[in-house]
KEROMAR-329484 format. One record per residue (C-alpha): residue in three letters; x, y, z. Coordinates in steps of 0.02 Angstrom, whole numbers, always signed. Layout:
BEGIN
<'ala',<X,Y,Z>>
...
end
This chain:
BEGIN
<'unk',<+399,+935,-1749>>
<'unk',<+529,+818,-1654>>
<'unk',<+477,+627,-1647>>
<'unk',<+439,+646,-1458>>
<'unk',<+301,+771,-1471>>
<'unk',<+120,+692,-1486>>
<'unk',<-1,+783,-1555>>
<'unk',<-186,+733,-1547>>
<'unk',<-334,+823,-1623>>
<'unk',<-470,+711,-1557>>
<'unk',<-493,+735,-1351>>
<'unk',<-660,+674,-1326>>
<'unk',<-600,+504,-1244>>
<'unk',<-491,+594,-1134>>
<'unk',<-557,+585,-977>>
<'unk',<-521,+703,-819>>
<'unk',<-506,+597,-637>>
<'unk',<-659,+637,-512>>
<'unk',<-618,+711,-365>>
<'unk',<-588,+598,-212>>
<'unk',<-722,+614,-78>>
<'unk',<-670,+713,+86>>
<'unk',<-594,+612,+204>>
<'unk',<-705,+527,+333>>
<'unk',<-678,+594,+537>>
<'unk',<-604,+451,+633>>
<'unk',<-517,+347,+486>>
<'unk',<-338,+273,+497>>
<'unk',<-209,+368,+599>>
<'unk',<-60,+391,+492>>
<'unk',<+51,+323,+624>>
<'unk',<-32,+202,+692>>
<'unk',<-40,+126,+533>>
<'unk',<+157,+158,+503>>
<'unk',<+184,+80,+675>>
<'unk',<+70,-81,+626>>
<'unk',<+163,-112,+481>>
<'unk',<+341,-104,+534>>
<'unk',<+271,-222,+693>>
<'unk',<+202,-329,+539>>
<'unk',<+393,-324,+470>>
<'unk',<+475,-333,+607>>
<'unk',<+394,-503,+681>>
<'unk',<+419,-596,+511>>
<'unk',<+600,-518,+455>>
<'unk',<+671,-476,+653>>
<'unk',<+709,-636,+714>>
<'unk',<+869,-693,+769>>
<'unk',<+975,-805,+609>>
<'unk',<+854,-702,+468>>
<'unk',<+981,-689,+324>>
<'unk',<+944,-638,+149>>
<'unk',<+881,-774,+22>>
<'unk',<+806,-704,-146>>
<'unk',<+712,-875,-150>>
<'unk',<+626,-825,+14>>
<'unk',<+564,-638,-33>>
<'unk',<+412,-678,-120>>
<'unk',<+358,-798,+36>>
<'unk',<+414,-654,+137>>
<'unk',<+307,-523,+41>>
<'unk',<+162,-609,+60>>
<'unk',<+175,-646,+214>>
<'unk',<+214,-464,+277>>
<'unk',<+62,-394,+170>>
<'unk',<-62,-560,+239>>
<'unk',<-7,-491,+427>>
<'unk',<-26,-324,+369>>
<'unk',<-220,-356,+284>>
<'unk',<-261,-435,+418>>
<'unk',<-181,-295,+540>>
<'unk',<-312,-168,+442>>
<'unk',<-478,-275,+460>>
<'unk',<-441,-263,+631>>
<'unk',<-426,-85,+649>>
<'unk',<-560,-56,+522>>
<'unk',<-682,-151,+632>>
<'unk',<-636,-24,+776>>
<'unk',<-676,+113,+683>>
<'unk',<-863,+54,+630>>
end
């Protein structure tokens, strides 16, 4: 047996995933979603004079994913 093979006798703490339930009609369009969050992008990284600065891309991040959260509560509320 090669040192990369792993052998294990014992598989009663393996556990299997559950099945995700079906998706519900009317949930998040898959493009309106992609379109949200490259508007989300856009309005914090498109501006005129937006140059690279490592420094800045963790401010940026959360910034983009904020927008973004917020983007989805919206839409989520629509669909209620």
């Amino acid at each position: 047996m090669s040192s990369s093979q792993v052998v294990r006798s014992d598989t009663s703490s393996i556990r299997t995933q559950e099945p995700l339930p079906p998706k519900k009609p009317g949930g998040f369009s898959v493009d309106e979603v992609s379109k949200m969050v490259k508007g989300c992008i856009e309005s914090r990284l498109g501006g005129q004079g937006t140059c690279y600065s490592h420094s800045s891309v963790s401010h940026w991040t959360a910034g983009i994913v904020e927008d973004v959260l917020k983007q989805l509560s919206v839409m989520n509320d629509n669909y209620k």
